[in-house]
Every structure is written in C-alpha cells, then in structure tokens.
C-alpha positions as CSV (number, residue, x, y, z in Angstrom):
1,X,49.4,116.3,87.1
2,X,48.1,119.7,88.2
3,X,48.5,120.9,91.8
4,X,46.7,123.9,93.7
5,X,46.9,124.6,97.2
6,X,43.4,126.3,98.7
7,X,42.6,127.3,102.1
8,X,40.3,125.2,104.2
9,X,38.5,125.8,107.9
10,X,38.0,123.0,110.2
11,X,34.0,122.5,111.6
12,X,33.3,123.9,114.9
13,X,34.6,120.6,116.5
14,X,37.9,120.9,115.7
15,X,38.3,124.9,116.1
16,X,38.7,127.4,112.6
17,X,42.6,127.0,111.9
18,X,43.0,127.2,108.2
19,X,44.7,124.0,106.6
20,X,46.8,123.9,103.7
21,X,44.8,121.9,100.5
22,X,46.8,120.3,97.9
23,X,44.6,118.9,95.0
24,X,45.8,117.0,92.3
25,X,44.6,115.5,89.0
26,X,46.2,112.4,88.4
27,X,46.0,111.8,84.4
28,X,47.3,108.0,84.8
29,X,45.0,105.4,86.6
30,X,47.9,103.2,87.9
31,X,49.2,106.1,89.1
32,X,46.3,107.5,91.0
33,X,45.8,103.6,92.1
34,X,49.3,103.5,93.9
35,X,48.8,107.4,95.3
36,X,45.6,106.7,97.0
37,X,47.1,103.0,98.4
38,X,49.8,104.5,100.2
39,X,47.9,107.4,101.2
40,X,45.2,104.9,102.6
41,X,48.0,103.2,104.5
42,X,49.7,106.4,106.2
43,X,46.6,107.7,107.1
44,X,44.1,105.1,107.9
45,X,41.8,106.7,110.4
46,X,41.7,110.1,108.5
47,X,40.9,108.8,104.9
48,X,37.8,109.8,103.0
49,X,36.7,108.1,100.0
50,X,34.2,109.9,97.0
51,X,32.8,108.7,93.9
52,X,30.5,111.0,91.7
53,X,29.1,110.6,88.3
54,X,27.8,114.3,86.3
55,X,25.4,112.9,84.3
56,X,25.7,116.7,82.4
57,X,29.0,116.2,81.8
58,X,29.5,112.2,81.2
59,X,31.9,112.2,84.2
60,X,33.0,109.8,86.8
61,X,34.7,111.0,89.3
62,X,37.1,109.1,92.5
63,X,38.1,111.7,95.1
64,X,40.8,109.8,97.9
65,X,41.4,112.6,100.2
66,X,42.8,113.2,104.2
67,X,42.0,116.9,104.4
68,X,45.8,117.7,103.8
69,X,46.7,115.4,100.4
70,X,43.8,115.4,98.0
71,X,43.8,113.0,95.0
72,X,41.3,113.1,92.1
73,X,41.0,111.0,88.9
74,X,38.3,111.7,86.5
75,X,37.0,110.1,83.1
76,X,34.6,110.2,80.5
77,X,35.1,105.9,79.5
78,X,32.5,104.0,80.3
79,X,34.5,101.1,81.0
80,X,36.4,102.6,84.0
81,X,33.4,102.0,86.0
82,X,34.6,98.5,86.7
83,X,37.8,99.4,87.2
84,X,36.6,102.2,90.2
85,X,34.5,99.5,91.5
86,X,37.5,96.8,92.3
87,X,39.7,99.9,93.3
88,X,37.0,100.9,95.8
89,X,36.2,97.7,97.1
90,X,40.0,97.1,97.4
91,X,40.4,100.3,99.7
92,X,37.9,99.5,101.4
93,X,39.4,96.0,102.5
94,X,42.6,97.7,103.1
95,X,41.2,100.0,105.5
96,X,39.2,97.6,107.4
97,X,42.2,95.2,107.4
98,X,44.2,98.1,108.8
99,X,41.7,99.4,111.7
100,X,40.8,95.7,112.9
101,X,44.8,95.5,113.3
102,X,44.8,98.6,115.2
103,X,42.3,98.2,117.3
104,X,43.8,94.7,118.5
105,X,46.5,96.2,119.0
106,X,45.4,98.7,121.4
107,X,43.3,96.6,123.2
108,X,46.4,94.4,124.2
C-alpha cells in the first residue's frame, strides 16, 4: 500500500487550520473492505463516501475518506462493479444503522 501525507485547509466554516492527509492505495479488496468498515464505525458522522469511473482511463474508483484517514481502491475489471455496489450499499446500511442508534440515544 502506498502512503502520502498532503496538507489540507478547512472551508470558511470551520476556520483555515491545515490538516494532516494520509492517502492510501489499498492493492487488496478485502483489505480495503475491512479498512473502510472500521473506519465507517469510528467515525460515523464524519465519513464521506466516492465512487468515480474515467471513462479515458477504464477506471473505477471507491474513495472512503474522514478528512484525516483517506482510503482508495481502484481497478480496471469490469466485474468489480458488483462488488463496489454491495460494498456501498453495505456502508450505507451501516451508517444509517449507526446514526438512528445515536440519535435515540441522545434523545433519551
């Protein structure tokens, strides 16, 4: 797996502190799978999700990222489509799962 750390500023919102990137590659899809799960879980409310296809290229690409950890797969196989599908729609239950828990909890 390949790591780089950038720089990145914050919107006007949340003032311009710089913020320590770290990027990754992950070569292996299980890997990547159980990466972006428990990042999902630790960081629920944070969490951005990104799927992109370069048609120039031939390249799908699943970005699972929290503004500190960022996590990237990327292939050329036509047949991981499917798979990014179930993974997405799998993080997106998780996260739902996890926020209607939250919220219940702080309404208590």
């Amino acid at each position: 797996a390949l790591s780089l750390v950038g720089i990145q500023s914050r919107g006007p919102a949340q003032g311009f502190r710089p913020v320590a990137v770290t990027m990754t590659y992950i070569q292996n899809w299980e890997e990547f799978v159980k990466a972006a799960e428990k990042l999902c879980v630790t960081e629920t409310t944070k969490v951005r999700v990104v799927i992109k296809y370069r048609h120039c290229a031939g390249l799908l690409l699943m970005k699972v990222t929290d503004d500190v950890v960022c996590l990237q797969y990327k292939t050329d196989q036509a047949q991981d489509v499917k798979k990014f599908e179930k993974f997405q729609n799998q993080l997106m239950r998780l996260l739902v799962s996890r926020e209607s828990r939250s919220n219940l909890m702080e309404m208590d």
